[in-house]
Residue frames as qw, qx, qy, qz and C-alpha x, y, z in Angstrom:
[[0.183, -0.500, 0.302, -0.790, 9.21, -11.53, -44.86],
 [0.180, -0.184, -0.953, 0.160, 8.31, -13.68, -41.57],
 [0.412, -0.651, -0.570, -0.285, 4.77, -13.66, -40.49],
 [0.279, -0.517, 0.229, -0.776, 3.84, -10.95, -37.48],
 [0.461, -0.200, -0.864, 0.002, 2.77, -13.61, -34.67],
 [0.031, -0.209, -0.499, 0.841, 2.53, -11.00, -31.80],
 [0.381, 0.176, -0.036, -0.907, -0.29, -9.30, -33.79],
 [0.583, -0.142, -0.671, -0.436, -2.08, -12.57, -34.77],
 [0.181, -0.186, -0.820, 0.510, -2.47, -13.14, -30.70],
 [0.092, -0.715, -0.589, -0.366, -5.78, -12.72, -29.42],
 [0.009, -0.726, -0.001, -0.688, -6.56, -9.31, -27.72],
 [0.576, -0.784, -0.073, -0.219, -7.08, -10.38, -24.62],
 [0.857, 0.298, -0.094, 0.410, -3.12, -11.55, -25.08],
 [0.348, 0.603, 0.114, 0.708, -2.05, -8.39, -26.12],
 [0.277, -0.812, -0.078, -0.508, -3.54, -6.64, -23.40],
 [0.882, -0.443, -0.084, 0.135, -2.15, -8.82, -20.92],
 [0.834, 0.187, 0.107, 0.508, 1.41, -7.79, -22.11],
 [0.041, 0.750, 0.322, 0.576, 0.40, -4.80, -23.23],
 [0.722, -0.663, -0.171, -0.097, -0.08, -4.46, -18.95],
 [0.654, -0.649, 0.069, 0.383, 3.41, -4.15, -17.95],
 [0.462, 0.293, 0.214, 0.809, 4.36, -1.24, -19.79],
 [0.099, 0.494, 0.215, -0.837, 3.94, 2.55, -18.85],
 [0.385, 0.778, 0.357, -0.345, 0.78, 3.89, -20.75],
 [0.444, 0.779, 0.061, -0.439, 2.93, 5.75, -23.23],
 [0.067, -0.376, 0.822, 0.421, 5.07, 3.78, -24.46],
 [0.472, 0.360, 0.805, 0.002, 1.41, 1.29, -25.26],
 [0.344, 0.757, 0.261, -0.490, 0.15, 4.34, -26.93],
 [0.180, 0.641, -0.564, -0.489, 3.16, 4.33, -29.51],
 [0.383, -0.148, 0.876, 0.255, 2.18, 1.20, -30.32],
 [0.530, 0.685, 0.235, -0.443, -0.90, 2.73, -32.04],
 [0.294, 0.725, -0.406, -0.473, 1.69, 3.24, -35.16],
 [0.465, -0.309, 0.808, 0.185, 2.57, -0.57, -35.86],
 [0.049, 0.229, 0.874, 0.425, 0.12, -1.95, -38.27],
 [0.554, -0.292, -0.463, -0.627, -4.01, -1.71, -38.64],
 [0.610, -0.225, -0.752, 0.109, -3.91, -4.17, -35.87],
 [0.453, -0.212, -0.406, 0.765, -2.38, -2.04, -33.34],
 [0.076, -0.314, 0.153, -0.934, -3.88, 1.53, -33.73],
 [0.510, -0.501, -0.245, -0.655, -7.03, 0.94, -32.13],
 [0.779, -0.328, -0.514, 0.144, -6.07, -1.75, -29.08],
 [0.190, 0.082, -0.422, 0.882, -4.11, 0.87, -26.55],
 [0.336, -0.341, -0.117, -0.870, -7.83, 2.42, -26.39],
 [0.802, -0.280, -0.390, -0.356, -9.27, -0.77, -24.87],
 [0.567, 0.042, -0.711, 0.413, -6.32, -1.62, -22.06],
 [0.578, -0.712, -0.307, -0.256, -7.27, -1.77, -18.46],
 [0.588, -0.545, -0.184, 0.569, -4.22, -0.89, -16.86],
 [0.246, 0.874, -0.075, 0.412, -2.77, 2.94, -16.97],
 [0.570, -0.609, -0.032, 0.551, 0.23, 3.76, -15.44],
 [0.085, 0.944, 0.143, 0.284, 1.03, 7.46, -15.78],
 [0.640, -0.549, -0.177, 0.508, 4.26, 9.20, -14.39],
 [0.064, 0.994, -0.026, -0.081, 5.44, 12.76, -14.68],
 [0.308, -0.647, 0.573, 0.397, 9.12, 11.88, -14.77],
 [0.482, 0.073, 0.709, 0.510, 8.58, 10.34, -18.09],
 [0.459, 0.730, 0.373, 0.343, 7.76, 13.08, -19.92],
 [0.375, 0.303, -0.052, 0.875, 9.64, 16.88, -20.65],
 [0.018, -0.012, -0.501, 0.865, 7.34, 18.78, -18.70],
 [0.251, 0.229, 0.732, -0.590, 4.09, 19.31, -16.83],
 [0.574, 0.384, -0.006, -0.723, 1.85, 20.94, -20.11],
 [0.599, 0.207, -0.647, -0.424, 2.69, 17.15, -22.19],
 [0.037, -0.124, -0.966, 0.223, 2.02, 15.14, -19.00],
 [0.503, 0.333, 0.328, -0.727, -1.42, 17.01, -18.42],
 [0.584, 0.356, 0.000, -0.730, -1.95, 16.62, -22.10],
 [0.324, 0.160, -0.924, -0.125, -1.10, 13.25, -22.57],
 [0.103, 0.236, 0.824, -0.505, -3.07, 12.06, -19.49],
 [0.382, 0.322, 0.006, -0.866, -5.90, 14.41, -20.59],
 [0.353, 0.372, -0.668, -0.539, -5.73, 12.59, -24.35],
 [0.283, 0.035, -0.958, 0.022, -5.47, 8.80, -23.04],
 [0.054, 0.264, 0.832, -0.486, -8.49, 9.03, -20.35],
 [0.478, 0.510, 0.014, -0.715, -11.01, 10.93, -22.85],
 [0.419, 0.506, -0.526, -0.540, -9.88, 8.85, -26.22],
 [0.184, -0.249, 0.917, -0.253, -10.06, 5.62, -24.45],
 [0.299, -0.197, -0.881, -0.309, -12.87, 2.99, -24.90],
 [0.469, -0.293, 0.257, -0.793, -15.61, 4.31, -22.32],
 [0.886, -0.168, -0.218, -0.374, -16.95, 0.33, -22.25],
 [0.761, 0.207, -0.519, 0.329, -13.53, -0.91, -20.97],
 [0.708, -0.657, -0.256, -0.041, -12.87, -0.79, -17.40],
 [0.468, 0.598, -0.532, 0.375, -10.01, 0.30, -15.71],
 [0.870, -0.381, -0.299, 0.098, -8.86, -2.57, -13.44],
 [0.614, -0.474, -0.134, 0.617, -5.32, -0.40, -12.50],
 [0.200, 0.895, 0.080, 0.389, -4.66, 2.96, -12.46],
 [0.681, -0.539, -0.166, 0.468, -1.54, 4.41, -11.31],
 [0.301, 0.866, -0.019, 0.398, -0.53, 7.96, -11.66],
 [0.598, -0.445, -0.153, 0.649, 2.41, 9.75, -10.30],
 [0.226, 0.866, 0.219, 0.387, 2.32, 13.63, -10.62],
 [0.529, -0.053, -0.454, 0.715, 4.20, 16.55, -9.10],
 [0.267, -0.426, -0.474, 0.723, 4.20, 19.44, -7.44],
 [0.144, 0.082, -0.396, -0.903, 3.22, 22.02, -10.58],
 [0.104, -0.232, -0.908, -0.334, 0.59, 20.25, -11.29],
 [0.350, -0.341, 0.061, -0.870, -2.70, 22.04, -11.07],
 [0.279, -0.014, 0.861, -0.425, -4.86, 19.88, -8.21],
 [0.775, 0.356, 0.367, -0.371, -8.12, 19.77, -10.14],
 [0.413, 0.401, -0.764, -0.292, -6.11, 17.92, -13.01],
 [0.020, -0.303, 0.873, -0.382, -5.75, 15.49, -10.34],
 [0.538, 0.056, 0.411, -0.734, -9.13, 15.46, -9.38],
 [0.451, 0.489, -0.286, -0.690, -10.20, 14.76, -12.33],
 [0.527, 0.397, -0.751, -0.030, -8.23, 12.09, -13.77],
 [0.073, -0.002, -0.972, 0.223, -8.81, 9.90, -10.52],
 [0.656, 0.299, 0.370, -0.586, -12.96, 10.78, -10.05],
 [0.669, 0.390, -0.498, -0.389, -12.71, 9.35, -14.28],
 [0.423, 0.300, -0.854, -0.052, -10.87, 6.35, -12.95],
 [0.132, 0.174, 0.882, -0.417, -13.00, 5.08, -9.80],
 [0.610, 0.335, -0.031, -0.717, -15.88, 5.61, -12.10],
 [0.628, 0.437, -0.498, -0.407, -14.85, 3.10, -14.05],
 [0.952, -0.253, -0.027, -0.170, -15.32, 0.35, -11.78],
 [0.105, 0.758, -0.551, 0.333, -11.30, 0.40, -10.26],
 [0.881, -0.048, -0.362, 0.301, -9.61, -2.73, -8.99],
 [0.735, -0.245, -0.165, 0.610, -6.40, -0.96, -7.80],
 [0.065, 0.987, 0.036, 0.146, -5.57, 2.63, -7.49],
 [0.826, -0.325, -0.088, 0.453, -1.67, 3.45, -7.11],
 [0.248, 0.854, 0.087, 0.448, -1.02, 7.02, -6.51],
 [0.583, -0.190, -0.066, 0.787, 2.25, 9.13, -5.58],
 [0.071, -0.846, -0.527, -0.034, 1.39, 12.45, -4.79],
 [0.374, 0.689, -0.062, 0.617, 2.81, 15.55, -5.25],
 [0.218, -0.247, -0.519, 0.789, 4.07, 17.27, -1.88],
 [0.314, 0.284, 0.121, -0.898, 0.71, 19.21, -0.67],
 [0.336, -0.200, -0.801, -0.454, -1.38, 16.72, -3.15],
 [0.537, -0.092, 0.427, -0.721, -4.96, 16.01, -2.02],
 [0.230, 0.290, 0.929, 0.003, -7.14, 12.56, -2.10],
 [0.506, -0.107, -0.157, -0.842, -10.50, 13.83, -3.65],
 [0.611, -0.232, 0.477, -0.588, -13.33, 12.10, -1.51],
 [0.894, 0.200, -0.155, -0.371, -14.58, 9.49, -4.04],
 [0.300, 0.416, -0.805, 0.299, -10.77, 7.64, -3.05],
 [0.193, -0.239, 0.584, -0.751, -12.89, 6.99, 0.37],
 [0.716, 0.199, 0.310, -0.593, -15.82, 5.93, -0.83],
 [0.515, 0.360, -0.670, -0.395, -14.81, 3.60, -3.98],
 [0.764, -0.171, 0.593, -0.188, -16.53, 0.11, -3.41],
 [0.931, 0.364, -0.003, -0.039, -14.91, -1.52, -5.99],
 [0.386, 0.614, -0.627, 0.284, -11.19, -1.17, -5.18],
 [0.956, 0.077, -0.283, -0.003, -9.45, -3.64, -4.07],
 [0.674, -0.242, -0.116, 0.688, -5.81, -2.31, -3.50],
 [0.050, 0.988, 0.109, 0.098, -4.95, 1.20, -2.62],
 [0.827, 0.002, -0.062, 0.559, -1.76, 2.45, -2.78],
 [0.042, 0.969, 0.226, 0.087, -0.69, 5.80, -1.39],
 [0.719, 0.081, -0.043, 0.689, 2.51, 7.33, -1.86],
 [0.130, 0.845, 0.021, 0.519, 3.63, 11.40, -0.95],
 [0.407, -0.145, -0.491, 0.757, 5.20, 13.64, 1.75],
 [0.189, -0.371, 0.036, -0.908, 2.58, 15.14, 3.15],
 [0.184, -0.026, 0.775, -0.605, -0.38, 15.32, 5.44],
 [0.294, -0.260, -0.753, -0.528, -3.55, 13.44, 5.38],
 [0.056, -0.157, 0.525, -0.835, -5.53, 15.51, 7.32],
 [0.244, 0.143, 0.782, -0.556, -9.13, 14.66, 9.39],
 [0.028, -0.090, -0.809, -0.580, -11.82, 13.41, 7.68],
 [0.305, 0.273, 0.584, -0.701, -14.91, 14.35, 8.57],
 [0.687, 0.151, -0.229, -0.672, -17.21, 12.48, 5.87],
 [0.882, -0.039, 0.409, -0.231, -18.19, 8.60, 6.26],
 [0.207, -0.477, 0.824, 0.225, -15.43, 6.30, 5.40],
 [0.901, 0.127, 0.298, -0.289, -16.73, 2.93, 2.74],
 [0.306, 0.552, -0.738, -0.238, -14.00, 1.07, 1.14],
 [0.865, -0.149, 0.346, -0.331, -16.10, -2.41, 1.49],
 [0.923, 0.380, -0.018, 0.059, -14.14, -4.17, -1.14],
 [0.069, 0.846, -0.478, 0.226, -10.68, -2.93, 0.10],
 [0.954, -0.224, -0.196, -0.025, -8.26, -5.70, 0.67],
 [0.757, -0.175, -0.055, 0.627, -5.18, -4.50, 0.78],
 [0.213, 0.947, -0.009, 0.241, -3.78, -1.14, 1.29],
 [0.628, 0.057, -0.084, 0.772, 0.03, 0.46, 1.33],
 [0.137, -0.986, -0.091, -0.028, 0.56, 3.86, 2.99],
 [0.755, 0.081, -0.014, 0.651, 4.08, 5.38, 2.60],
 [0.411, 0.076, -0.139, 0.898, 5.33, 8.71, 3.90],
 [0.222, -0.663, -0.557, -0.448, 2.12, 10.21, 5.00],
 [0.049, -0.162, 0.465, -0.869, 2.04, 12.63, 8.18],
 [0.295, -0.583, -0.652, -0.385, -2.28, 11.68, 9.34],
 [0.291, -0.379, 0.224, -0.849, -3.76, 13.85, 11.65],
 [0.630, -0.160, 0.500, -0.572, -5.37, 12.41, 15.14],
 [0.511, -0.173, 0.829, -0.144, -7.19, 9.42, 14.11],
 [0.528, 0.506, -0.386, -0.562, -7.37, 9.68, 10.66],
 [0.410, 0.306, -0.852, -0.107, -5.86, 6.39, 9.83],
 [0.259, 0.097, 0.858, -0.433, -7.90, 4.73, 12.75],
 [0.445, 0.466, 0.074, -0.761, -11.05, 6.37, 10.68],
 [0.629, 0.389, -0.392, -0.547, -10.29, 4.72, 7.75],
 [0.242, 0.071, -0.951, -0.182, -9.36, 1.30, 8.60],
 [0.284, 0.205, 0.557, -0.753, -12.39, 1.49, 10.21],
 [0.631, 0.537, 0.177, -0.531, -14.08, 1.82, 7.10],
 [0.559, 0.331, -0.722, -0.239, -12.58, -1.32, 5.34],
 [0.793, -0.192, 0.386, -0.430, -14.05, -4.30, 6.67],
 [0.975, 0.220, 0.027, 0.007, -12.28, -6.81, 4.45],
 [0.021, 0.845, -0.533, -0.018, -8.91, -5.67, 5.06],
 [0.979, -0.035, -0.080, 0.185, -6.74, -8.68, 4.57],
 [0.770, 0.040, -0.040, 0.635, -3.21, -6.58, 4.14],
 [0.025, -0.990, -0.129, -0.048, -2.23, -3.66, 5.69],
 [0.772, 0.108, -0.054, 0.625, 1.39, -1.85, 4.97],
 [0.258, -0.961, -0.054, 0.082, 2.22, 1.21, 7.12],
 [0.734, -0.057, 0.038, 0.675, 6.08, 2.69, 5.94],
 [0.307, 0.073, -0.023, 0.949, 7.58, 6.19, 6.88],
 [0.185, -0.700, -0.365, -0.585, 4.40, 7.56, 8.03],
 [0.022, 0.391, -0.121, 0.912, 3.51, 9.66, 10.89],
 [0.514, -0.420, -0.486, -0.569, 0.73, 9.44, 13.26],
 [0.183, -0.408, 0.573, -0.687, -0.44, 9.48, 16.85],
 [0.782, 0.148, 0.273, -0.540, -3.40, 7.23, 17.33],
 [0.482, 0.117, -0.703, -0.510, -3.29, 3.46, 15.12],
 [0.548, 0.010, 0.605, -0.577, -5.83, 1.44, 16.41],
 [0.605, 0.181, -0.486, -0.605, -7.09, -1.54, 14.49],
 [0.499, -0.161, 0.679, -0.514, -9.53, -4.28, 15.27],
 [0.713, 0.272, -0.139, -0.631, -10.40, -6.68, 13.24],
 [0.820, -0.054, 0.545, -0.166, -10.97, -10.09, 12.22],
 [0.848, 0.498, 0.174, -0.051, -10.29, -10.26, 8.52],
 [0.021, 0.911, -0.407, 0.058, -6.44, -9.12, 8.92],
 [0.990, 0.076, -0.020, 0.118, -3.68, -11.31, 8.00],
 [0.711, 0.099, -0.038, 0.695, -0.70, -9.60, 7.25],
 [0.171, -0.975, -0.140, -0.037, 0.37, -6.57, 8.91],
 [0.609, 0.373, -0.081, 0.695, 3.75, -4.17, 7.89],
 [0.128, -0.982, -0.129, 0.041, 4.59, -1.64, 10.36],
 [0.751, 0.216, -0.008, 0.624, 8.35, 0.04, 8.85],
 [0.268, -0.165, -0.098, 0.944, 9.83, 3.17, 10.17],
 [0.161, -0.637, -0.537, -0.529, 6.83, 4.41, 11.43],
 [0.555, -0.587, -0.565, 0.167, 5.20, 6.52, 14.24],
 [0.286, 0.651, -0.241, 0.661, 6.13, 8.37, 16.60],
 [0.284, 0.325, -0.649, 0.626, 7.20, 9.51, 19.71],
 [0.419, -0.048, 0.399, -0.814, 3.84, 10.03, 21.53],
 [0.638, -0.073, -0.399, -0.655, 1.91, 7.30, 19.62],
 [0.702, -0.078, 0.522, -0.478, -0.71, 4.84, 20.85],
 [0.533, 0.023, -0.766, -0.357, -0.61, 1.45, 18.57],
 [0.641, 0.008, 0.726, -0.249, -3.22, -1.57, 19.77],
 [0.244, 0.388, -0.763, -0.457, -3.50, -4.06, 17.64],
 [0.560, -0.071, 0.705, -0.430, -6.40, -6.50, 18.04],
 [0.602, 0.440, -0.507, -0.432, -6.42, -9.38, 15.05],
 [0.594, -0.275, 0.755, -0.040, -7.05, -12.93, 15.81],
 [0.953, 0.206, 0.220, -0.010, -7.18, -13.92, 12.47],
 [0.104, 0.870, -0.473, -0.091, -3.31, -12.20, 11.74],
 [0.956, 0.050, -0.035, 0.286, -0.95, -14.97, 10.06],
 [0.607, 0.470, -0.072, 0.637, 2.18, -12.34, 9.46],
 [0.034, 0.998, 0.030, 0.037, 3.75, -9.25, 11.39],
 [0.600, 0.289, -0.044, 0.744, 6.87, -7.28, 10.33],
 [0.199, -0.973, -0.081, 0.089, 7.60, -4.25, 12.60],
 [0.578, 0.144, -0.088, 0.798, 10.96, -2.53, 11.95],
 [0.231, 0.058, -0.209, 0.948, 11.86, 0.88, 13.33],
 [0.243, -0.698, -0.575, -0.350, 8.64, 1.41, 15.15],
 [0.169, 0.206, -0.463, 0.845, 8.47, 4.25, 17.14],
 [0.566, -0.566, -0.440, -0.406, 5.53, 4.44, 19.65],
 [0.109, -0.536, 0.507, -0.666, 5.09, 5.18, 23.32],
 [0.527, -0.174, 0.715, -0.425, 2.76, 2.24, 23.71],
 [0.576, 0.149, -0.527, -0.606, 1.60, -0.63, 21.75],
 [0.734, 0.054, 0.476, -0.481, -0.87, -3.67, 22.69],
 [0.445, 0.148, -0.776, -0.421, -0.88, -6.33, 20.50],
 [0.566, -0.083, 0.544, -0.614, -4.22, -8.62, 21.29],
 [0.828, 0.226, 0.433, -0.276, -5.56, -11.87, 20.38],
 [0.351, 0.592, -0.479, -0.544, -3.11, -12.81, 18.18],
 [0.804, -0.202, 0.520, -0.205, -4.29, -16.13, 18.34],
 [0.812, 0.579, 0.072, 0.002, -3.30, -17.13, 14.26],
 [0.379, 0.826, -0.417, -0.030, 0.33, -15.69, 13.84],
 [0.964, 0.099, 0.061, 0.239, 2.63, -17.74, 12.52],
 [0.540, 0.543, 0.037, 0.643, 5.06, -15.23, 11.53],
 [0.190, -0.964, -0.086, 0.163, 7.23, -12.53, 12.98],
 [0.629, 0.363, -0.064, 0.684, 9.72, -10.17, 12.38],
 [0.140, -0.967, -0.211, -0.004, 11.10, -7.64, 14.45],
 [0.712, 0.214, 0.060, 0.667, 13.47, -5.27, 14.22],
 [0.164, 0.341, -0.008, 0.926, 14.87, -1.51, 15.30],
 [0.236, -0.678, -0.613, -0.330, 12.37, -1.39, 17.77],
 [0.124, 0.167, -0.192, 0.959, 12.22, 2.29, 19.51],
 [0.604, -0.448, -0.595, -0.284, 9.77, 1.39, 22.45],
 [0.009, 0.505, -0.402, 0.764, 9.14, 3.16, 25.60],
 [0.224, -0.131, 0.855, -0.448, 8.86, 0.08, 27.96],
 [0.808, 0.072, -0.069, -0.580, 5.86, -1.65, 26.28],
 [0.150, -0.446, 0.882, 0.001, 7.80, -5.37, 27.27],
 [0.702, 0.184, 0.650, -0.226, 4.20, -7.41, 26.68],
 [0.629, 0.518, -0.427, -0.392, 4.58, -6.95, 22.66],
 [0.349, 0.328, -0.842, -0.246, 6.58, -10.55, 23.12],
 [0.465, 0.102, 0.757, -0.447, 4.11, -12.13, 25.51],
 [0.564, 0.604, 0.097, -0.555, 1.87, -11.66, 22.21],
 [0.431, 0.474, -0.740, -0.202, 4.21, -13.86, 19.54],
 [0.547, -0.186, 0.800, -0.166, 3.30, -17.32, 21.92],
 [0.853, 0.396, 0.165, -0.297, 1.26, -18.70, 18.58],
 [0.558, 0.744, -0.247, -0.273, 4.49, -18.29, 15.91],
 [0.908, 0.092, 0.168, 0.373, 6.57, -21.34, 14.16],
 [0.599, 0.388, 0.013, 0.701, 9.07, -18.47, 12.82],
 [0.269, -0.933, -0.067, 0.228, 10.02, -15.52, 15.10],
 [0.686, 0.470, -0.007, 0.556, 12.65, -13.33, 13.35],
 [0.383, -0.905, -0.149, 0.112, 14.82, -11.20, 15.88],
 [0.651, 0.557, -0.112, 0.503, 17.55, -8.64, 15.12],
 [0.436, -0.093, -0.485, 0.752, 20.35, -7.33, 17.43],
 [0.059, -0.416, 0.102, -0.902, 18.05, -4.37, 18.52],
 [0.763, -0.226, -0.429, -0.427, 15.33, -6.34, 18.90],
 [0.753, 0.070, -0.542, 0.367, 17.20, -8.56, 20.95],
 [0.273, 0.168, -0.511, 0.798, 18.87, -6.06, 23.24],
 [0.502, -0.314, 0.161, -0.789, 15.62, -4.80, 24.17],
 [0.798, -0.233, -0.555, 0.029, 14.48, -8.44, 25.04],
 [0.630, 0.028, -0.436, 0.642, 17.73, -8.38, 27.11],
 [0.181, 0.384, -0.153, 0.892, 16.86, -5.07, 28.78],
 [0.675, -0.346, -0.075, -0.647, 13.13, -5.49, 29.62],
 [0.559, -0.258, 0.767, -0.178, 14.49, -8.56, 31.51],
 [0.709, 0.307, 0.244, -0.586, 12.78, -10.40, 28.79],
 [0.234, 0.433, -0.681, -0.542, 13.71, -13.32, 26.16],
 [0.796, 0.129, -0.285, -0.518, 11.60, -16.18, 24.37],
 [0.861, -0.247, 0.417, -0.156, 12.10, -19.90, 25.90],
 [0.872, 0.476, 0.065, 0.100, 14.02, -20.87, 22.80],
 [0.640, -0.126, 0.221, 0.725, 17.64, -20.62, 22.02],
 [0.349, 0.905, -0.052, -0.237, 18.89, -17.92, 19.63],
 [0.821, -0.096, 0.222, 0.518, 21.23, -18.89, 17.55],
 [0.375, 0.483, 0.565, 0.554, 23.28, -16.29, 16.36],
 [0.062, -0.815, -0.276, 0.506, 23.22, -11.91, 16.92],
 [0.305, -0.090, 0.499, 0.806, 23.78, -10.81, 13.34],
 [0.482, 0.446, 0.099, -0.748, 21.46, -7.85, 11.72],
 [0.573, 0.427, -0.320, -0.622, 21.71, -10.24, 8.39],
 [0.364, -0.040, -0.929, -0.059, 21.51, -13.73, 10.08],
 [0.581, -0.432, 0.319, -0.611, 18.35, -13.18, 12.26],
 [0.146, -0.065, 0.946, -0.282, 17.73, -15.99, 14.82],
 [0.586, -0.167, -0.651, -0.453, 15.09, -18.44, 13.76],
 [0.067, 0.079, -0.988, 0.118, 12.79, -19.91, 16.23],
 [0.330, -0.275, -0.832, -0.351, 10.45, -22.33, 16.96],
 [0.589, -0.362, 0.153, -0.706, 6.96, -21.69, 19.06],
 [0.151, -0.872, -0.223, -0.408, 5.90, -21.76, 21.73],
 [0.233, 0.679, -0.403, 0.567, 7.57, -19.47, 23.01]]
């Protein structure tokens, strides 16, 4: 019989591996050997999703099972749950207050339509990356924003009331990446210094206000922004751009604002508006194809 090598690897190995698998399939590995039943208890990543199980009472009680039976000394560096709509909200609660206890790296949750954030999401100074996924609204916050360790956060299909989403980036001072896609919102407003990369994808809306003030920004990608004004200030760092689909109601200084970038990426919408606002970069274009943008070189 050959020798078992996987199981002679050391734990921290195992775990590593162990890491890019959904929670229950690690749990069945409880059944391999002696080796194996106890190490699922000790991994620091969970990823949880309701579409992998038959219905809502064996996700609860799986989830339930794994975040109680677990090592209590072992951190959990990622947690990502996806849940639906059944689902009772203080499950929810629950199961993420347990995980930002536990000194949380990354948090990547997909929310049921109507889901809520409980508060401690807001306040967690040990995460790192936040990921927020749902179709709903993330309405006004009226308690004191601290995500000090927050470097990167994704926001995807969110509706925010007023100036929610100003509120919180507000209350991440180390932002380094920020990814705005299919959300909603009247008001974004962000000012800061520690921003680098910045995603704004089929976002907005018809009435919104965007300013943008980031002189240490190396990246921005805007596709299908929709906005009635937007400001882009001090971008004194960016190297990078990309624009695309852009559904803008005469704001014509956004390219005055790109004078810094070695790569400017511009697609036939993108373009035409140039071409409308009277407006077009000092450079050639080679080239009006959505899937050959035109490369060029700064300054503009």
């Amino acid at each position: 019989m050959a020798a078992d090598r996987i199981s002679q690897l050391p734990d921290t190995i195992l775990h590593h591996i162990l890491s890019y698998l959904p929670t229950q399939l690690v749990v069945k590995t409880s059944i391999l050997s002696e080796r194996w039943r106890y190490l699922w208890a000790s991994i620091s990543h969970i990823h949880i999703a309701i579409y992998d199980f038959p219905s809502i009472k064996s996700f609860e009680h799986f989830t339930e099972a794994v975040l109680l039976c677990r090592d209590a000394s072992s951190p959990i560096q990622t947690f990502h749950l996806c849940w639906g709509r059944d689902l009772d909200q203080a499950h929810a609660d629950i199961w993420i207050y347990h995980a930002v206890h536990r000194h949380i790296r990354e948090l990547d949750l997909t929310l049921a339509r109507d889901g809520k954030l409980p508060q401690c999401v807001f306040t967690c100074k040990s995460l790192s990356v936040l990921k927020l996924t749902a179709d709903n609204c993330l309405r006004a916050i009226d308690f004191p924003i601290n995500l000090s360790g927050l470097e990167t956060w994704h926001l995807s299909g969110i509706s925010c009331e007023g100036e929610t989403l100003v509120k919180i980036i507000s209350g991440c001072p180390v932002l380094e990446g920020l990814k705005i896609m299919f959300c909603k919102f009247c008001v974004l407003e962000i000012n800061s210094r520690k921003l680098k990369h910045l995603d704004l994808l089929e976002t907005g809306s018809s009435h919104a206000k965007v300013r943008v003030v980031a002189p240490g920004l190396k990246s921005l990608d805007i596709q299908g922004l929709m906005a009635e004004d937007i400001s882009l200030e001090h971008l004194t760092s960016l190297e990078r751009a990309h624009l695309r689909n852009l559904l803008l109601n005469g704001p014509t200084r956004i390219f005055r604002s790109l004078y810094t970038v070695s790569s400017l990426r511009l697609y036939d919408s993108a373009l035409e508006f140039c071409s409308c606002c009277g407006q077009s970069p000092r450079h050639p274009i080679v080239g009006k194809r959505a899937r050959a943008p035109a490369k060029t070189r700064s300054p503009l």
